[in-house]
N, C-alpha and C positions, 0 to 999 in steps of 0.2 A: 968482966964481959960475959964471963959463961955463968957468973951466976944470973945476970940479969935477965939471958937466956933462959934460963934454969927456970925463972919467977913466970916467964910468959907463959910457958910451957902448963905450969902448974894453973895458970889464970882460968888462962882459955879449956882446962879440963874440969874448973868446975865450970864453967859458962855453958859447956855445950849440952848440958842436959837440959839448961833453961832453955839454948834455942832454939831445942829441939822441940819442947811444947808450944812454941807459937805457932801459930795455924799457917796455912799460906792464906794469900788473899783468896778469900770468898767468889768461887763463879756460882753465880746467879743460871738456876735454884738448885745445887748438889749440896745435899747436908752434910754434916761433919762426919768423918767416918766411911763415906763411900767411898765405891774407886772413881778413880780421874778419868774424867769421859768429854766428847766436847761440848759445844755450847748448841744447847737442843734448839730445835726449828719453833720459831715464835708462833705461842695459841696451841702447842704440843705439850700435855700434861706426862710429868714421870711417867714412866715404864707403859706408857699410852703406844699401841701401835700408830705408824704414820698414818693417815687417811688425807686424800684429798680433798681442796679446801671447797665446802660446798656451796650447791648454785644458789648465786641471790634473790631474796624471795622464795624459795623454796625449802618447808622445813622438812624437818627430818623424818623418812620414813613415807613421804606423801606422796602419790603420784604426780608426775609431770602433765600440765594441762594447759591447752594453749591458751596464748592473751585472747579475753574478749572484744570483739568490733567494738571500735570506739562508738559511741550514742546509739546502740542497736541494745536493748533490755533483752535478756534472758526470752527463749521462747518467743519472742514477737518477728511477726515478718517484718520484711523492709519493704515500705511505701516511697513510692516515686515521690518528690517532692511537686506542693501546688503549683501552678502556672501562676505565673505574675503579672498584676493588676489587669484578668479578665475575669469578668464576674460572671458564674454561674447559672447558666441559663437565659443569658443575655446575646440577644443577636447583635450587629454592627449595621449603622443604617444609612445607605445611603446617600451621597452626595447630590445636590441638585445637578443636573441635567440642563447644562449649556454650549452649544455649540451647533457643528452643521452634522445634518442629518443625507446620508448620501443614497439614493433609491436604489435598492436593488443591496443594499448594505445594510448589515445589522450593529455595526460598529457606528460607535459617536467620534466625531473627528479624525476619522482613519478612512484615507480611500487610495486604490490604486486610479491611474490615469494612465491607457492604454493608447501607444502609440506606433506606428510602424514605421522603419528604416528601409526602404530598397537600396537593392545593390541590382547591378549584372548591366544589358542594356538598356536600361530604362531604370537608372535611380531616379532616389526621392524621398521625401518624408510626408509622412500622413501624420497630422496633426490631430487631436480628440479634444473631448471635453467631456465633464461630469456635471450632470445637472446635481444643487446642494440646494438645500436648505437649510436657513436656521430657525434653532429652536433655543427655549428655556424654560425652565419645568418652573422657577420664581415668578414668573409673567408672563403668562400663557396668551395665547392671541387674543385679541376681542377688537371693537369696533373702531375705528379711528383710529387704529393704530399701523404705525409703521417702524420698521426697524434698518439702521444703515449700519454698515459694516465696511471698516477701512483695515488692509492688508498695509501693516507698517512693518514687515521684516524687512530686518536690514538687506538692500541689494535692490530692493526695485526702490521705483520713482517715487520720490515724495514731494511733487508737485503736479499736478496733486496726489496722493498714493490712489493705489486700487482702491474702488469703491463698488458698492452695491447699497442702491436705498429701494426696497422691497416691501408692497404691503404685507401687515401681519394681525390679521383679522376675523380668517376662521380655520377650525382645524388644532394640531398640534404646533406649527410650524407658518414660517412665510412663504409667500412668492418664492417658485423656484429661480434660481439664476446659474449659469452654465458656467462653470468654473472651468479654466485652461491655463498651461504653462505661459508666461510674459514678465515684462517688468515694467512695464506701464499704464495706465490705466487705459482702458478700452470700452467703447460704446455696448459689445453685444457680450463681450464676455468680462468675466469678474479673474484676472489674472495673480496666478502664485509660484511662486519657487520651489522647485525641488525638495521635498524634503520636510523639515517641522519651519510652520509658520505661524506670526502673532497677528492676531484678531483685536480690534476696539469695534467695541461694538456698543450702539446707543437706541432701546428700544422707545419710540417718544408714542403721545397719545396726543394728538393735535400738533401743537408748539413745544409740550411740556414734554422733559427729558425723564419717565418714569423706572428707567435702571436703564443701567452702563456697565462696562467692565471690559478685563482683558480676556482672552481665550486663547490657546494654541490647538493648532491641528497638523497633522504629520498626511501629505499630498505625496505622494509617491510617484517616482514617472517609469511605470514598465513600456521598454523600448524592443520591440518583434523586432527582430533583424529577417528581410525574406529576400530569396532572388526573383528579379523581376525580368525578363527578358522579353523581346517585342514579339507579337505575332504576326502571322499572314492575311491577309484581305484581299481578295480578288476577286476583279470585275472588268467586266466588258466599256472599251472608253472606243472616241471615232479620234482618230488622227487627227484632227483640226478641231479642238475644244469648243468651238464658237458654232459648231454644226452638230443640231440633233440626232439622237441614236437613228431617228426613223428617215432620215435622208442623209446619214453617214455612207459613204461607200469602203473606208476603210478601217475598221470596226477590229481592234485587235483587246488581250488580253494582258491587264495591269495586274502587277500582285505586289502591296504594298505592306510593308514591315511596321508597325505602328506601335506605338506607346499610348495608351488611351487614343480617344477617339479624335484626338487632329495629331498626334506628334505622329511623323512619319521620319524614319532614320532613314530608310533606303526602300528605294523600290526598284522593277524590273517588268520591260516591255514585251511581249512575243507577237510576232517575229517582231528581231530588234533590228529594223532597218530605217535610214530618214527618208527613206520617200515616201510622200503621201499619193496615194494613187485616187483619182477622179474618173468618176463612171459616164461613162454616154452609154444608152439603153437606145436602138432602132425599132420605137413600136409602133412604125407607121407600116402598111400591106407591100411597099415596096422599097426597094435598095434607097438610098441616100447620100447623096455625094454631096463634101462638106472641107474646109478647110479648118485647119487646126496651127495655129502660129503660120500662117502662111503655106500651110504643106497639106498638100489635095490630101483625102483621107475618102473611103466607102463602108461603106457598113449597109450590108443587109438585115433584110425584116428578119426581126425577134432578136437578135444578136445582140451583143455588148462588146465594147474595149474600154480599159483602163488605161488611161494617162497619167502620167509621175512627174510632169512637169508643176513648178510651184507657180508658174500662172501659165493660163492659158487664153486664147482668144482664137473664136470660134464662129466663121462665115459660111454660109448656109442662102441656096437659092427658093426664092418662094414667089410662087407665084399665084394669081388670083384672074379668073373669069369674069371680063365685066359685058356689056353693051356699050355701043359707041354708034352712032347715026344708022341703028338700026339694024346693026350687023355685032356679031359678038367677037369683043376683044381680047386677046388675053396677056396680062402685066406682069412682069418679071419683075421681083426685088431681092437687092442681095441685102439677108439682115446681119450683123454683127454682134457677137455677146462675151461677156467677160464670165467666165465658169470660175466658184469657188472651189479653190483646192478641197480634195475630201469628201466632194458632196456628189451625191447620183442625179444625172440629168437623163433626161429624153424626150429624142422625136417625135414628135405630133403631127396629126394631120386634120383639117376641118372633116366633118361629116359630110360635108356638101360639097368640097372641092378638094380632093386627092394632093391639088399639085401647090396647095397653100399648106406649108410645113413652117413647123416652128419648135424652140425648144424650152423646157418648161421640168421644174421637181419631179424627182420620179418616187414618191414616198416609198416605205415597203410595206407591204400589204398585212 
């Protein structure tokens, strides 16, 4: 056993000079012979200082310089790009010219229609109209002709719809027709809707239908809101309506509140009392004795009374100078009279006989 010991011992002493010349494993890239170092930074040449890894595209040594604008050449300015599909030195022309023409407007199928609202005491609405015409720059007026126009927006009547058949014969344009807010057809006005409306329209030349077609127009309704409140009127009236101012005897002061020229809201009397007062005027040279509803009454010359009774009856002596078998007689009559309330009366006397009295209008002078 110790020699076998003995043999190892000797084996392995010549072996180790052999393995000691074997290399160790090869690191990639340190040659034979150097010292053991680690494993160098990849794209890092021997004994090369480290350097940072440089920028891409950019070589060695060059200055840095920005990227060029995409499609912009060196030196050139940048141009706006052309406008598309308008050609150069080309105007835009025109559409024909159809529809209504509104006077006092310079706009084609645009009009306001001005109306007013009252409020306060005396509402109400004022209703307008706008005189139109139509026109078409395709078939311009000329002799025999006429053009109808039916308003088919939806919401008016279409039995039959609005209508206007207008000559169209000299000029730019037809027959005027007075256009107004409605929805039915009407004799004097050509009615429209608030708003945008459709037109058919058919310009004929006798019988024959020489152009047609649809058209819109936008009708507008501006509405004035105003206050409206009644005013005063005053004037002289006679207590009993049925008796003239000029043989009225109670003659007072009306002052009436009015809305135009019949609407009366209120009115007010001075003085406000219900008697009617009736005049007897004494213009005969002497006194006068007389009954009134049964009740003696006098009244001397030049004098007046007023009565407030609503009827009156009025006895009165009169008498007349005649002849009679040769000797002169003289006749007593009692006469009776129904006076209108309100009205001025008086005593009379003949020219030729004092004592023949009677009663009779006393106008005023």
């Amino acid at each position: 056993m110790l020699t076998a010991l003995s043999i190892s011992l000797i084996l392995m002493f010549f072996r180790a000079p052999s393995l000691a010349q074997i290399p160790p494993l090869k690191q990639l890239p340190i040659e034979e012979g150097s010292e053991t170092q680690s494993a160098p930074e990849i794209g890092i040449e021997e004994d090369s200082e480290t350097q940072p890894a440089p920028e891409i595209g950019i070589e060695e040594g060059s200055e840095i310089k920005p990227a060029p604008e995409i499609g912009i050449e060196e030196d050139l300015e940048i141009k706006p790009a052309p406008e598309i599909e308008i050609e150069e030195d080309l105007e835009t022309e025109p559409g024909p010219e159809i529809g209504w023409e509104f006077l006092g407007s310079r706009e084609l199928n645009q009009v306001e229609i001005h109306e007013t609202k009252y409020k306060g005491e005396c509402p109400g609405y004022s209703w307008s109209s706008r005189e139109a015409r139509f026109t078409s720059s395709t078939t311009p007026p000329a002799r025999k002709r006429r053009v109808i126009v039916r308003n088919i927006t939806r919401g008016v009547a279409s039995d039959p719809y609005p209508f206007t058949d207008r000559e169209y014969y000299e000029g730019r344009s037809s027959e005027g027709t007075r256009m107004s807010f409605g929805t039915k057809h009407h004799s004097k006005y050509f009615h429209v809707l608030n708003g945008e409306n459709t037109f058919e329209y058919e310009i004929k030349e006798r019988n024959r239908v020489i152009e047609s077609g649809v058209l819109t127009a936008v009708i507008k309704r501006n509405v004035d809101v105003r206050q409206r409140d009644s005013y005063p009127i005053t004037k002289s009236v006679c207590m009993n309506s049925e008796v003239p101012m000029s043989l009225c005897a109670d003659i007072r002061t009306l002052t009436q509140y009015k809305c135009g020229s019949d609407w009366v809201i209120r009115s007010f009397i001075q003085p406000n009392t219900p008697e009617v007062g009736t005049l007897i005027s004494n213009q005969t040279p002497y006194s006068v004795k007389y009954w009134i509803n049964n009740r003696i009454q006098k009244l001397s010359s030049g004098s007046d009374r007023i009565y407030t009774n609503n009827f009156l009856n009025i006895k009165f002596k009169s008498c007349s100078v005649g002849t009679g078998d040769g000797k002169n007689s003289k006749e007593c009559t009692i006469k009776t009279r129904s006076l209108e309330r309100g009205k001025r009366y008086k005593f009379t006397v003949s020219e030729l006989d004092y004592e023949s009295v009677d009663i009779e209008d006393f106008p005023r002078s």
